[in-house]
PAFISE-13918 format. One line per field, with one value per residue: x, y, z of N, C-alpha, C in turn; residue in one letter. Coordinates in steps of 0.05 Angstrom, whole numbers, plus 32768, in hexadecimal, padded with zeros to 4 digits. Each point is the difference from the previous one (the first is absolute). Layout:
N
n_xx <- c(X:...)
n_yy <- c(Y:...)
n_zz <- c(Z:...)
ca_xx <- c(X:...)
ca_yy <- c(Y:...)
ca_zz <- c(Z:...)
c_xx <- c(X:...)
c_yy <- c(Y:...)
c_zz <- c(Z:...)
aa <- c(A:...)
This chain:
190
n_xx <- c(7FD2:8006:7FE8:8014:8006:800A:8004:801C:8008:7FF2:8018:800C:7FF0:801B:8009:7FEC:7FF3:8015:8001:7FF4:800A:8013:7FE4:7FEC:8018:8011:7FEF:7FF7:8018:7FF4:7FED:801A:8012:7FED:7FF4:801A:8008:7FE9:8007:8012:8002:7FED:800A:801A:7FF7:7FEC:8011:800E:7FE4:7FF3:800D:8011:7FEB:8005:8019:7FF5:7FF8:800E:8016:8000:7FFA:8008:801C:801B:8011:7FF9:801D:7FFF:7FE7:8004:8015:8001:7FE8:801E:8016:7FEA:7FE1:801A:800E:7FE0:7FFA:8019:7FF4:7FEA:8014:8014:7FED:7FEF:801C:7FF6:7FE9:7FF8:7FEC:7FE7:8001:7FEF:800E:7FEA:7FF6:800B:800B:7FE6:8004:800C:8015:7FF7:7FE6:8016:800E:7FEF:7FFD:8017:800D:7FE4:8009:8022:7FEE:7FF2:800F:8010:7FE8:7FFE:8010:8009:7FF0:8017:8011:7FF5:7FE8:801A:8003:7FE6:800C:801F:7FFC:7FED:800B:8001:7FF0:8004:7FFF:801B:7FF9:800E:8009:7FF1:800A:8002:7FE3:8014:800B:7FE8:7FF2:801B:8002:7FE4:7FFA:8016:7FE6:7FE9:800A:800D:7FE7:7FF4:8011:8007:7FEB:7FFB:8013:7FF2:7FF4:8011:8004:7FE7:7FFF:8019:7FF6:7FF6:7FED:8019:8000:7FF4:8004:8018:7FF6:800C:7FEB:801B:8009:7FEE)
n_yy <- c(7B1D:8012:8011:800F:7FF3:7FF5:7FE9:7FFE:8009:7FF5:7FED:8008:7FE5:7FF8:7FFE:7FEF:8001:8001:7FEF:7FF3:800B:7FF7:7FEB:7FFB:8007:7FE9:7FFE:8005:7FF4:7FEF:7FF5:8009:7FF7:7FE8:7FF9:7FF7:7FEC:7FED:7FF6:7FF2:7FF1:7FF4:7FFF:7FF6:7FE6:8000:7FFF:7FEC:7FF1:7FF6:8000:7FF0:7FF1:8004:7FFE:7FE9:800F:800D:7FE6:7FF9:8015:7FE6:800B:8000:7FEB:7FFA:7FF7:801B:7FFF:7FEB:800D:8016:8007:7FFD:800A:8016:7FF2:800A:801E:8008:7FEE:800D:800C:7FFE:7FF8:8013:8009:7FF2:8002:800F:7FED:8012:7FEC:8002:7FF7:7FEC:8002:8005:7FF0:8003:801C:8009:7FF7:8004:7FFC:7FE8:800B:800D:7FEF:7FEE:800F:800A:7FEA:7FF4:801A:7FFD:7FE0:8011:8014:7FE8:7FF8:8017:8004:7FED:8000:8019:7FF5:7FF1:8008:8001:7FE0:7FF4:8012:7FF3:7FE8:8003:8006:7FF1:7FF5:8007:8015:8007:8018:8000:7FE9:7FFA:8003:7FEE:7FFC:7FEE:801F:800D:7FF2:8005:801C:7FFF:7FF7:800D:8013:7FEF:7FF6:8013:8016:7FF4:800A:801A:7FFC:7FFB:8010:8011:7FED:7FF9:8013:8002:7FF0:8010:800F:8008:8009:8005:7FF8:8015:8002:800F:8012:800D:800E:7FF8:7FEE:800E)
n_zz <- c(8669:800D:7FFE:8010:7FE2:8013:7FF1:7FFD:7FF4:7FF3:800B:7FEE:8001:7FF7:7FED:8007:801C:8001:7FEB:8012:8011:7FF1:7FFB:8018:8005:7FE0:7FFD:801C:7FFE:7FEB:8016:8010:7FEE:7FF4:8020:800A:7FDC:8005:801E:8006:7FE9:8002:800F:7FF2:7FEB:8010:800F:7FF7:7FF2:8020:8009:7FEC:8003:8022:7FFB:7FED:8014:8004:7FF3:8008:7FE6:7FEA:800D:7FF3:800B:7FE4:7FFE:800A:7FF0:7FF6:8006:8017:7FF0:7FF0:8011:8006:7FF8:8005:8009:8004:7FEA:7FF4:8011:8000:7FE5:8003:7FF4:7FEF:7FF2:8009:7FF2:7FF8:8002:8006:8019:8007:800D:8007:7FF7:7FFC:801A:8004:7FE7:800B:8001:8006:800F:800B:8003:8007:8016:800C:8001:8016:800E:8003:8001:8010:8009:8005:8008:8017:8000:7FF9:800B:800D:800B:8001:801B:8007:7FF7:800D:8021:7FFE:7FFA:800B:8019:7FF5:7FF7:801D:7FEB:8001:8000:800A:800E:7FFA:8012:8010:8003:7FFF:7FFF:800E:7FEE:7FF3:8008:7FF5:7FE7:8003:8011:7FF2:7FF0:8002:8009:7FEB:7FED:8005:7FF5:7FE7:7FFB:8009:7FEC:7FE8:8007:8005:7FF3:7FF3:8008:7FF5:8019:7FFD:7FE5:8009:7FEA:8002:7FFB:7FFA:800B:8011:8001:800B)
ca_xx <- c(7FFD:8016:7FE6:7FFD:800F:801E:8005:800F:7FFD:800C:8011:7FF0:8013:8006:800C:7FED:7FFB:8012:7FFD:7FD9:8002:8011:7FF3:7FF5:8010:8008:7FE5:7FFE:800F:7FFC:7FE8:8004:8015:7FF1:7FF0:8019:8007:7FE5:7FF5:801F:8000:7FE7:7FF7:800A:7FF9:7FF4:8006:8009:7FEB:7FF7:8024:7FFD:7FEC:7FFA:8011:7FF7:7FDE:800E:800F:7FEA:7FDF:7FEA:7FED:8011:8000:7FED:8007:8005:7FE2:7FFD:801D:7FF9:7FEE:8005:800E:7FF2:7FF5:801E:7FFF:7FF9:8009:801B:8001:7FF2:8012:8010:7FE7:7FFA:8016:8011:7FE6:8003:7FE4:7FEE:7FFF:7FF3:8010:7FEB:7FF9:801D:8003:7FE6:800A:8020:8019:7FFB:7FEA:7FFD:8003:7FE9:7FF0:800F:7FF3:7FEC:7FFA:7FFF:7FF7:7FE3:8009:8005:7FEB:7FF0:801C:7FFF:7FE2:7FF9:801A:7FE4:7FF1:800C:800F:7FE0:7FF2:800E:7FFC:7FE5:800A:8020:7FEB:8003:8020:7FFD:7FFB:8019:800C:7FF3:8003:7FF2:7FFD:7FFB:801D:8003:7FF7:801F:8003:7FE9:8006:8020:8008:7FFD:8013:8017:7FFA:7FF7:8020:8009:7FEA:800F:801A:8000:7FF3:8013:8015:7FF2:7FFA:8013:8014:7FE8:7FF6:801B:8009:7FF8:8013:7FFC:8007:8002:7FF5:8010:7FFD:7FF0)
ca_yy <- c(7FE4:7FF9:7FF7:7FF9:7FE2:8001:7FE9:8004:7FF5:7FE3:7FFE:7FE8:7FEE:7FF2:800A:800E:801E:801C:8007:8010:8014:800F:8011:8016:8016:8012:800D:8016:801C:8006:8016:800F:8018:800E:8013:8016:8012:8015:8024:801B:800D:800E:8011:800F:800D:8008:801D:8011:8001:8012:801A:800F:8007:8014:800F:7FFF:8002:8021:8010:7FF8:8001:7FE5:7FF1:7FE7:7FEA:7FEA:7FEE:7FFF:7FEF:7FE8:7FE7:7FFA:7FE9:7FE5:8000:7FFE:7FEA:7FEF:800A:7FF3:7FE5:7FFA:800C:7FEC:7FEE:8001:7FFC:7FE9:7FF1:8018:8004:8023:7FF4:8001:7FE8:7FF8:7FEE:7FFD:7FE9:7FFB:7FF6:7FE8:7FED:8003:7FFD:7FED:8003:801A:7FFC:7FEF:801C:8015:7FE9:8004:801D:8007:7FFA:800A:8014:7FF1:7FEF:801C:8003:7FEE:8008:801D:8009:7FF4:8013:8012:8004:8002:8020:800F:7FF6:8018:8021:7FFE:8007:801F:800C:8023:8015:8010:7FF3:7FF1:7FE2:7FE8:8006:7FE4:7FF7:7FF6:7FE0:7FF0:8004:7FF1:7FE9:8002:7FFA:7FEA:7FED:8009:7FF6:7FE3:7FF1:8011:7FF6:7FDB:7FFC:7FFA:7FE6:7FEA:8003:7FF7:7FE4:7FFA:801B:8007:801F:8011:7FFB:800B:8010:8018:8017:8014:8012:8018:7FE7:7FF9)
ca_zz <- c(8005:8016:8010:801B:800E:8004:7FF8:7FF7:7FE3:8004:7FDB:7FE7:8006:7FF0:7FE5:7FDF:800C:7FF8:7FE6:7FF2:800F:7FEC:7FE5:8006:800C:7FED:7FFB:800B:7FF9:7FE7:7FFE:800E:7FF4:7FEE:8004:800F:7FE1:7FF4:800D:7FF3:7FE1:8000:8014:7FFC:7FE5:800D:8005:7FE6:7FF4:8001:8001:7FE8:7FFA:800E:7FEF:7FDC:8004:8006:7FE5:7FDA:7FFC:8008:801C:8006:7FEE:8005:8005:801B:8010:7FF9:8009:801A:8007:7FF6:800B:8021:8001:7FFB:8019:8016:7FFB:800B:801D:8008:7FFE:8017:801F:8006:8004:801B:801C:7FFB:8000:8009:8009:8019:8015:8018:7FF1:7FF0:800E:800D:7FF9:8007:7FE6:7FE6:7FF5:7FF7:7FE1:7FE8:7FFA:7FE0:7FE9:7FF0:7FF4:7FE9:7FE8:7FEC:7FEB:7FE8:7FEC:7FF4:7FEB:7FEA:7FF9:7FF7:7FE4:7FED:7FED:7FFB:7FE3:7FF1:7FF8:7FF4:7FED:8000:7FF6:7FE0:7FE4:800C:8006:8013:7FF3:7FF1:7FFE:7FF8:8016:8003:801F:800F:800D:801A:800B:7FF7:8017:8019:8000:8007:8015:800D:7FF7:8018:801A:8003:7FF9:8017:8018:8000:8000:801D:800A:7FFD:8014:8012:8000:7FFB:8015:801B:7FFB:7FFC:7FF2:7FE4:7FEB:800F:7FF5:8011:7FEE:8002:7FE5:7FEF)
c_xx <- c(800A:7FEC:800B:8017:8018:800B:8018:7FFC:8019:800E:7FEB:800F:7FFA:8006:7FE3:7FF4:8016:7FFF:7FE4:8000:8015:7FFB:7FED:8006:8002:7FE6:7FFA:8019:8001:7FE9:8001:800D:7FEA:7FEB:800A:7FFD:7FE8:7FF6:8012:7FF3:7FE0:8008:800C:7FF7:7FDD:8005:800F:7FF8:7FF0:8008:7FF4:7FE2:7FFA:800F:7FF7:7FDE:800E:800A:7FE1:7FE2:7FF1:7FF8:8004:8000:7FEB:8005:8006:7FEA:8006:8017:7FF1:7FE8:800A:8013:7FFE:8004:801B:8005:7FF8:8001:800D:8002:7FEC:800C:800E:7FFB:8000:8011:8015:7FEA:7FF4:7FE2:7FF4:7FFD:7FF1:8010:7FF2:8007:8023:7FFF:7FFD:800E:801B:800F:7FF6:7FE9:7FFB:8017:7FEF:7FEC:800C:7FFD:7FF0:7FF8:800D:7FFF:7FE4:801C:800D:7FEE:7FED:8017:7FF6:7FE4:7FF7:8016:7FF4:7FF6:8009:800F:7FE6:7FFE:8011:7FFA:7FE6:8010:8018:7FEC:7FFF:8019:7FF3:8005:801E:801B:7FF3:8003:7FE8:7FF0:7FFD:801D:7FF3:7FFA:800B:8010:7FFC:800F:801B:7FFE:7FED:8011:8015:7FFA:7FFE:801D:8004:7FF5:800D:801B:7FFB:7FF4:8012:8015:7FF3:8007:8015:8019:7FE5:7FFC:800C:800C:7FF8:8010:7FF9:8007:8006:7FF0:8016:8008:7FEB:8001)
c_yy <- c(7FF8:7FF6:7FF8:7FE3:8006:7FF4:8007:7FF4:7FE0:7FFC:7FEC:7FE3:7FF2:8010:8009:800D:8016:8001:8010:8018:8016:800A:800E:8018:8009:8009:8011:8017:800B:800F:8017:8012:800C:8016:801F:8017:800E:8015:8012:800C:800F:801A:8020:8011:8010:801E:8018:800E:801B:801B:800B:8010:8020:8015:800D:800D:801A:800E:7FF3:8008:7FEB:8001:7FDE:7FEF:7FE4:7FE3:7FFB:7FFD:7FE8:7FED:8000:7FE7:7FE4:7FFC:7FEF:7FEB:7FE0:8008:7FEF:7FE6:7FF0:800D:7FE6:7FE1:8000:8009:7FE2:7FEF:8009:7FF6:801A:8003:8001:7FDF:8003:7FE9:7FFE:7FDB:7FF2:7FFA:7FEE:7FE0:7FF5:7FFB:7FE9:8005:801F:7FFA:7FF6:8018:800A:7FEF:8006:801A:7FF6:7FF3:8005:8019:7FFA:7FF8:8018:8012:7FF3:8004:801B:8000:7FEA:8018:8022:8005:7FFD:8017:800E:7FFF:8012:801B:8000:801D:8028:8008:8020:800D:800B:7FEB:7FE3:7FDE:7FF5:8005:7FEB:8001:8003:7FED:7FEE:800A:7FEB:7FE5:7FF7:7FFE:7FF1:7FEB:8004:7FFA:7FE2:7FEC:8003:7FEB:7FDF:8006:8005:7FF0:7FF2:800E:8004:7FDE:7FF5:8002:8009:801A:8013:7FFB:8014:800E:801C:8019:801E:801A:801E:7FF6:8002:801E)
c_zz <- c(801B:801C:801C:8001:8008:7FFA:7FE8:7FDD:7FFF:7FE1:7FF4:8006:7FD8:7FE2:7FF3:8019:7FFC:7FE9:7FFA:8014:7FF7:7FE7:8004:800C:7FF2:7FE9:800C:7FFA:7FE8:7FFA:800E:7FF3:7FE3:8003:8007:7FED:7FF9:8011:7FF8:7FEC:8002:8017:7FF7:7FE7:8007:8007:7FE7:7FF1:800B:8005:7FE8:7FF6:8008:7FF0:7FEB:8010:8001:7FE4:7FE5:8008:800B:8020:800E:7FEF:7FF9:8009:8024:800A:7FFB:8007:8015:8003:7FFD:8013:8019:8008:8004:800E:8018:8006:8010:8016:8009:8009:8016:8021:800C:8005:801D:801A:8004:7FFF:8011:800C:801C:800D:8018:7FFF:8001:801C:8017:7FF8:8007:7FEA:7FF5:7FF6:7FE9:7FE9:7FEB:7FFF:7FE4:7FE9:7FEC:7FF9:7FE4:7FEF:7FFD:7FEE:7FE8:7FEF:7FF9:7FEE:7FED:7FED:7FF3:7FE9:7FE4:7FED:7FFE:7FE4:7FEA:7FF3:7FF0:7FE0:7FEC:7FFD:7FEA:7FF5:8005:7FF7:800A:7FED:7FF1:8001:7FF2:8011:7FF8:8022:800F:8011:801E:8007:7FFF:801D:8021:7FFB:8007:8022:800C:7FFA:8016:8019:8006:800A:8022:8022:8004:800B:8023:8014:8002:8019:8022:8001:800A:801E:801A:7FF9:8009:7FF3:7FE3:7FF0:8010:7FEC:8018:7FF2:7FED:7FE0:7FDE:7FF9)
aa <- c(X:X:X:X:X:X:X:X:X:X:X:X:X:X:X:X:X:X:X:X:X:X:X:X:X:X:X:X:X:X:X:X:X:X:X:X:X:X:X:X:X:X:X:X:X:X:X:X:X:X:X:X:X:X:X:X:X:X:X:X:X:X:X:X:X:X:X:X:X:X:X:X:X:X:X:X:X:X:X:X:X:X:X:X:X:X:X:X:X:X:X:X:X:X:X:X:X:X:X:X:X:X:X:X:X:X:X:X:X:X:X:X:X:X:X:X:X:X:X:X:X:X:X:X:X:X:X:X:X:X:X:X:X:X:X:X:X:X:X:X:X:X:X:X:X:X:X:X:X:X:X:X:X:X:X:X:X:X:X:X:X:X:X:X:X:X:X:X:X:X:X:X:X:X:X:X:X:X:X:X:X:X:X:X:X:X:X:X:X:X)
């Protein structure tokens, strides 16, 4: 977001701007430490799994384990998720600042703006028919664990809702503070 401005991040003037800038901080850190827990835990349970698997493909006839095909497919799909999540929330994105900066600091702020309210209103729209679709894949279960196959679209639908949250919370602190003002993550962090 930083697009070239030099323009120092500005305080919030008055009680309900720090108050609404204190809850969007404190949201972003909430979505920060949850996404923190699910790459952790998937990433780790991920490898375990398939560890084990490679293991159980050497000592047993069968030829591994059956359950070590099917966590992974359910896992994943959270995994990346929540990497996506904290992408988006770090700036870690794919952005055209050609435009941004052409505009200088006030114009290249109503630029970011309006980006990110088409991604908020295209968010809002996928995490929709993401719980449609989830809704459709219930009726699938898997072969040996018997799930439900709507957990990646419960997935999907977790990180448009996020990204979406993610995107406003950096609107409201654009508006608020300027375009240095973004929630910062360190990748060393994540």
């Amino acid at each position: 977001m930083s697009a070239g401005f030099n323009t120092p991040p500005v305080e919030p003037q008055g009680s309900a701007q720090r108050t609404t800038l204190a809850a969007v901080n404190l949201v972003d850190r909430v979505i920060t430490v949850v996404c923190r827990y699910i790459v952790l835990a998937t990433g780790i349970a991920l490898t375990v799994i398939l560890t084990a698997n490679v293991f159980a493909r050497y000592a047993f006839s069968a030829g591994g384990l059956d359950v070590a095909q099917e966590l992974p497919e359910r896992l994943f799909p959270w995994f990346i998720v929540a990497g996506i999540i904290l992408a988006a929330q770090a700036g870690g994105h794919v952005a055209v600042e050609w435009l941004i900066g052409r505009a200088g600091p006030r114009g290249g702020r109503w630029v970011i703006l309006l980006g990110n309210a088409i991604v908020i209103v295209s968010y809002a729209f996928l995490f929709r028919q993401a719980l449609v679709l989830a809704e459709i894949a219930k009726i699938e279960r898997s072969p040996v664990l018997q799930l439900s196959g709507s957990h990646g679209y419960w997935a999907m639908a977790m990180a448009f809702a996020l990204v979406g949250v993610v995107t406003l919370c950096q609107s409201v602190r654009l508006l608020l503070i300027g375009a240095e003002s973004r929630f910062t993550l360190k990748y060393e962090e994540i």
